[in-house]
C-alpha positions as CSV (number, residue, x, y, z in Angstrom):
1,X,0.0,0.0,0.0
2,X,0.9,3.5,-0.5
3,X,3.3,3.9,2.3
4,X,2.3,7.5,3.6
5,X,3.7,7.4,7.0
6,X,7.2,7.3,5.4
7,X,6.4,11.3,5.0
8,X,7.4,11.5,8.6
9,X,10.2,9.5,8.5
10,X,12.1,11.2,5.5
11,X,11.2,15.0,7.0
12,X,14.0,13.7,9.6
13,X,16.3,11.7,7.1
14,X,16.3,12.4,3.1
15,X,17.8,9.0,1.7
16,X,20.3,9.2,-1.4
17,X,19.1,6.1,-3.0
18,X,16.2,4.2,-3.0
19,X,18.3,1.1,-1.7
20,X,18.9,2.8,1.1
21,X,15.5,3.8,1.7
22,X,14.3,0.1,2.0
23,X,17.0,-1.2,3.9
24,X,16.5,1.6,6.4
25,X,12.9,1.3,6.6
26,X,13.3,-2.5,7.3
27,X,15.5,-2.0,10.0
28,X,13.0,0.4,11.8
29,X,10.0,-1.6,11.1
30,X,11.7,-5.2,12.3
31,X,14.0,-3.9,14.8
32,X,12.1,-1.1,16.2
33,X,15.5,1.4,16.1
34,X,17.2,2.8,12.6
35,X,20.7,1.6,12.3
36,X,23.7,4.6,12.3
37,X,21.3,7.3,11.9
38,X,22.4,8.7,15.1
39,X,18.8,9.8,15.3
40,X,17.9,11.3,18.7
41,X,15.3,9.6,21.3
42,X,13.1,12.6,20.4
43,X,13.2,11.5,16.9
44,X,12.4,7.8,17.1
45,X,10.1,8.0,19.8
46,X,8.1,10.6,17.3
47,X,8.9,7.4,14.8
48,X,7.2,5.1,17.4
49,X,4.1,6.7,17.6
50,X,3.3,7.2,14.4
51,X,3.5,3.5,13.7
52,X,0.8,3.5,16.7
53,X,-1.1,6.2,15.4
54,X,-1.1,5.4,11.9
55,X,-0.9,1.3,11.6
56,X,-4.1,-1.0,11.6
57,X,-7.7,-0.6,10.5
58,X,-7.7,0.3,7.1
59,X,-10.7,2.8,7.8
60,X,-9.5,4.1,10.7
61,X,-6.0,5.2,9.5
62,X,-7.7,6.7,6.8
63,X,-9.4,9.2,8.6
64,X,-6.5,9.7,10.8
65,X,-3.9,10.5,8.2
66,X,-6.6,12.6,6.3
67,X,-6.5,14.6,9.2
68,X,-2.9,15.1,9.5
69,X,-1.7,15.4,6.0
70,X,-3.7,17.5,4.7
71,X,-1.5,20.0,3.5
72,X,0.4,17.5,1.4
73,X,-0.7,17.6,-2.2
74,X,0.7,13.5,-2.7
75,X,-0.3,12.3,0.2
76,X,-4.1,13.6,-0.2
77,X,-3.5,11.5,-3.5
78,X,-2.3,8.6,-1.8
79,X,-5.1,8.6,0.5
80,X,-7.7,9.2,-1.9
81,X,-6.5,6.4,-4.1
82,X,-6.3,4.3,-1.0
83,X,-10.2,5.0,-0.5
84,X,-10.8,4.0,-4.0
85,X,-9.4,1.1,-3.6
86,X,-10.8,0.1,0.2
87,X,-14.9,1.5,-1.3
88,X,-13.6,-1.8,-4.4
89,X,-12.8,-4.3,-1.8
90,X,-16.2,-3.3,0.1
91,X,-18.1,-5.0,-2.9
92,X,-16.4,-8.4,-2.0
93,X,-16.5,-8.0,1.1
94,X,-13.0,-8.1,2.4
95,X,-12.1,-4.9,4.0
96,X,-11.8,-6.2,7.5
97,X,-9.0,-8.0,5.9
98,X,-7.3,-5.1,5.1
99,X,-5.0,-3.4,7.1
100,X,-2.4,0.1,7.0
101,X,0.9,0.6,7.8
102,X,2.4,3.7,7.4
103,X,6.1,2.3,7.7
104,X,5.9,-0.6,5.4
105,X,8.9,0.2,3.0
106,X,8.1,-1.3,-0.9
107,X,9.7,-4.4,-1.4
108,X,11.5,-3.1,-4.5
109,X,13.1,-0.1,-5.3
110,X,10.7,0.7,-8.6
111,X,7.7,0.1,-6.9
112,X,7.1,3.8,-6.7
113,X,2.8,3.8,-6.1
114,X,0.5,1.7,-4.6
115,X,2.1,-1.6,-3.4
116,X,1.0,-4.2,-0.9
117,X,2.1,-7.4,1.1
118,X,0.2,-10.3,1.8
119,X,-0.1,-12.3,5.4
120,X,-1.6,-15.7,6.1
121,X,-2.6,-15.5,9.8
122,X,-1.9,-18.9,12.0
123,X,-3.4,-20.3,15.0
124,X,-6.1,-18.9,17.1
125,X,-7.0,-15.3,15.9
126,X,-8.7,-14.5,19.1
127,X,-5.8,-15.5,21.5
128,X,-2.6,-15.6,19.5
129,X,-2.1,-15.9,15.8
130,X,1.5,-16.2,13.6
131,X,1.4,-14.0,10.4
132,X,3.4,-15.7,7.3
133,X,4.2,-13.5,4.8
134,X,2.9,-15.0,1.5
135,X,3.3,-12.3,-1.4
136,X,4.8,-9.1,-2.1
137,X,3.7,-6.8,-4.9
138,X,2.8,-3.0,-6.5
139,X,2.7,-0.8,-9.2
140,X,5.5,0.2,-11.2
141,X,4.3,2.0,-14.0
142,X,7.4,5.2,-13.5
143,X,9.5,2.3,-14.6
144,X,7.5,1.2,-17.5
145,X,7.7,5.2,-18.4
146,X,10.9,5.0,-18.5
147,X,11.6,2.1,-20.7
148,X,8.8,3.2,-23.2
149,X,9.7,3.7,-26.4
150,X,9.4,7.0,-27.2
151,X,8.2,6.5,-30.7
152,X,5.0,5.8,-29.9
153,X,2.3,8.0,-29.9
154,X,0.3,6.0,-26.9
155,X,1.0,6.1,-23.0
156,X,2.6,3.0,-21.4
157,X,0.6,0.8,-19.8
158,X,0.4,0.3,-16.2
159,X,2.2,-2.1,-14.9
160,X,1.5,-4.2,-11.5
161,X,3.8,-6.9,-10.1
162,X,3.6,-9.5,-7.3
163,X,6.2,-12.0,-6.3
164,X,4.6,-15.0,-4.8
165,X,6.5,-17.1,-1.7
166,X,5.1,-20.6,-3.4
167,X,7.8,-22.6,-1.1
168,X,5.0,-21.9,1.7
169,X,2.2,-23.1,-0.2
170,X,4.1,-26.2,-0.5
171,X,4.7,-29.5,1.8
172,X,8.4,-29.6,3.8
173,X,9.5,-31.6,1.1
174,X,8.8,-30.6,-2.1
175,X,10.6,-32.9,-4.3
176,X,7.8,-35.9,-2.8
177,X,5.2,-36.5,-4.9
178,X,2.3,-34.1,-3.8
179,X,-0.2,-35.0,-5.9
180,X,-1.4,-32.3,-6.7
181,X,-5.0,-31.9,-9.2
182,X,-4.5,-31.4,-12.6
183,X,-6.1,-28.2,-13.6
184,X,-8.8,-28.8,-16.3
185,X,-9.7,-26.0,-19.0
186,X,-12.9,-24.9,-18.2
187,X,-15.6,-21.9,-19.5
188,X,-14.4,-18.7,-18.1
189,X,-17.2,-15.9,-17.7
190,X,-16.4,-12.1,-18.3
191,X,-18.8,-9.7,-17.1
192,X,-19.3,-6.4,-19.0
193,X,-21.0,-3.3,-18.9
194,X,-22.3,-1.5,-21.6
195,X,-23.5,2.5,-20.1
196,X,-24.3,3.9,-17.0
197,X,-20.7,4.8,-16.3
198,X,-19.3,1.5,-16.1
199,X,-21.2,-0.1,-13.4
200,X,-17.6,-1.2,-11.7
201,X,-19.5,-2.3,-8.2
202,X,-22.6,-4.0,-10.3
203,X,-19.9,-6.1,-12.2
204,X,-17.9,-7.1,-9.0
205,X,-20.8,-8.2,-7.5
206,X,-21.7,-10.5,-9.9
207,X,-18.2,-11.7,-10.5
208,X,-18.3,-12.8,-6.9
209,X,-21.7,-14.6,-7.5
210,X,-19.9,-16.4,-10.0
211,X,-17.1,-17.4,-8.2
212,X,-18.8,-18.8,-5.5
213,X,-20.8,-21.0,-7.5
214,X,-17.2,-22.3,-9.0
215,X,-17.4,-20.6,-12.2
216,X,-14.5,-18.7,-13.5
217,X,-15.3,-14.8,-14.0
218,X,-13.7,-12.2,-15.0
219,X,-14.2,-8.7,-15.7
220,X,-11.6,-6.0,-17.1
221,X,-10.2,-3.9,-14.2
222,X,-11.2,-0.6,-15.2
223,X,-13.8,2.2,-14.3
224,X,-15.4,2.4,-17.9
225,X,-14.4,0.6,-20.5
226,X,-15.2,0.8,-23.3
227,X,-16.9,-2.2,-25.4
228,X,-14.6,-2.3,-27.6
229,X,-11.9,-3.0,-25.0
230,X,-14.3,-5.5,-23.0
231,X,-14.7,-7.6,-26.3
232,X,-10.3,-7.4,-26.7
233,X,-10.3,-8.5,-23.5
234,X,-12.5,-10.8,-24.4
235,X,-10.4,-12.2,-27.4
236,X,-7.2,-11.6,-25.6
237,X,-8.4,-14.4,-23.0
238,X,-10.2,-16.7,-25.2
239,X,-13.6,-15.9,-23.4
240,X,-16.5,-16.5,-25.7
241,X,-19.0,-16.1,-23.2
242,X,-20.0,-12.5,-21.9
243,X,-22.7,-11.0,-19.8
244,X,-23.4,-7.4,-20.2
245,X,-24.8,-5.4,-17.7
246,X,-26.7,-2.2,-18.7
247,X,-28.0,0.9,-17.1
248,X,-31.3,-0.1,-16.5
249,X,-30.7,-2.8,-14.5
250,X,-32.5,-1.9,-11.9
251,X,-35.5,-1.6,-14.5
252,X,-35.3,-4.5,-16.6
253,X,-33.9,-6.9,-14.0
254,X,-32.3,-8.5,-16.9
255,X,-28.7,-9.1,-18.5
256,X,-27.5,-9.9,-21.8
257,X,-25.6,-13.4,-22.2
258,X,-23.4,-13.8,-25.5
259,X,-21.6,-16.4,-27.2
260,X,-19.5,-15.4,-29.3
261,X,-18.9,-18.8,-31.1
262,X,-22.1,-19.8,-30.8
263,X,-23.5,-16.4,-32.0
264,X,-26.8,-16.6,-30.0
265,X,-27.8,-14.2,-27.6
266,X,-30.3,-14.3,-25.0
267,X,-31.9,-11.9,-22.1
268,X,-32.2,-14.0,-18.6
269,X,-33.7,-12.0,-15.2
270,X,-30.6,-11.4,-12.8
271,X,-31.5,-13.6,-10.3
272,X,-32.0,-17.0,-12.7
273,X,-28.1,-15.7,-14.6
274,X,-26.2,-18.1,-11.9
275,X,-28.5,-20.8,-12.4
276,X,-28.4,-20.4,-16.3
277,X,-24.7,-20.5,-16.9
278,X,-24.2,-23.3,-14.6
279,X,-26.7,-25.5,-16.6
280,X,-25.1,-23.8,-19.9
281,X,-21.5,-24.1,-19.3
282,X,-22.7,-28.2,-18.0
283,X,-23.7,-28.2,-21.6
284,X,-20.7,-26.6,-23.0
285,X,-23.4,-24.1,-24.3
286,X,-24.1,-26.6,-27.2
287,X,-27.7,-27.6,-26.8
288,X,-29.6,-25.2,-28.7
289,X,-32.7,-25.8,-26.0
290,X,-30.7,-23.1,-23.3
291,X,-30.9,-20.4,-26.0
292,X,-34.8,-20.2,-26.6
């Protein structure tokens, strides 16, 4: 996550490289006291409580740092994108999950926006719990600015990495024979929109709808986009099957469903679209009876 608090930290000590700045922050985060900084008590204590202050509920920080930084022009930006982001996660609902802290130093040097780490908690979360850390990630798009060919007339693309810890998803001894499932190709699902400003939360929702009911779905992470990049997306992935949600929604009740092999189209009511791609994709959407 954007790591705001490490305002307070750099108004005391600039850094000269960015190496520095993420051994440094490591130190103070793991070992509670910055190494050869000769900082005063004043300083670190100062240091201290804004880890207090400004680490834990997601929500709560929030306000708190809205508060206090006002006066920053980045870090209002950083908080704003922040809420963006939390008001997203709301949809699925996994925002208790989600926690701030201000001191958390980016993993890698060119992670220079948003970036985020990844715990899996252990034993009882009441009494006492172990956190594992399982992933490591962010945006780097200032990189991909840089290495962009200058020729053309487009902007970059963002850019988001993650590096994954799979030696924890794994048994002590990975070189046994694990058994593990063979992943089958099955139907993926992308849900669209098609007006009413994108209708991001209306296509979340029914992505996680989806999901539970084990059927892939996806939808492309963006505000509004246009049709024309829902149906690249589309071909980009090798989804034939797309639901569009429209603006009257609330209206209608009703969704598009389009194959784009099979060429067919039909309108089915919102609540009946789970049930109706389960018994479609069963089919592999080739009996012609689920179309009329």
């Amino acid at each position: 996550m954007y790591s705001a608090g490490v305002i307070f930290f750099e108004l005391w000590h600039p850094f000269s490289t960015a190496m520095e700045r993420h051994l440094v922050l490591t130190d103070l985060k793991q070992k509670g006291d910055p190494p050869d900084l000769r900082l005063s008590e004043e300083v670190v204590e100062k240091l201290h409580k804004a880890d207090q202050r400004f680490c834990g509920s997601a929500d709560l920080v929030l306000a708190r740092l809205r508060g206090t930084l006002f006066y920053d022009k980045s870090a209002c930006k950083a908080i704003d994108d922040l809420s963006t982001f939390l008001k997203c996660l709301r949809v699925w609902s996994v925002e208790e999950h989600i926690t701030i802290d201000v001191l958390m130093p980016p993993s890698d040097y060119y992670y220079t926006d948003l970036f985020f780490q990844v715990y899996s908690k252990e034993g009882n979360p009441v009494t006492s719990s172990h956190e594992k850390l399982m992933a490591v990630g962010g945006r780097y798009d200032m990189l991909m600015e840089q290495a962009w060919d200058r020729t053309y007339k487009t902007k970059p693309p963002g850019a988001v990495g993650v590096s994954i810890a799979l030696e924890k998803f794994l048994p002590n001894n990975p070189s046994s024979d694990i058994g593990l499932p063979r992943i089958e190709h099955s139907i993926s699902v992308l849900v669209c929109s098609k007006g009413g400003g994108g209708l991001l939360n209306e296509r979340m929702e029914l992505v996680a709808e989806l999901w539970e009911a084990n059927i892939k779905a996806q939808f492309v992470p963006q505000e509004d986009p246009s049709l024309q990049e829902q149906y690249e997306y589309a071909s980009d992935h090798d989804i034939k099957c797309l639901v569009f949600i429209t603006e009257g929604l609330s209206q209608t009740d009703l969704v598009k469903v389009r194959h784009l092999d099979a060429k067919r189209e039909k309108e089915v009511k919102r609540e009946d679209i789970v049930k109706f791609l389960s018994d479609a994709i069963s089919l592999q959407f080739k009996n012609p009876t689920i179309w009329s």
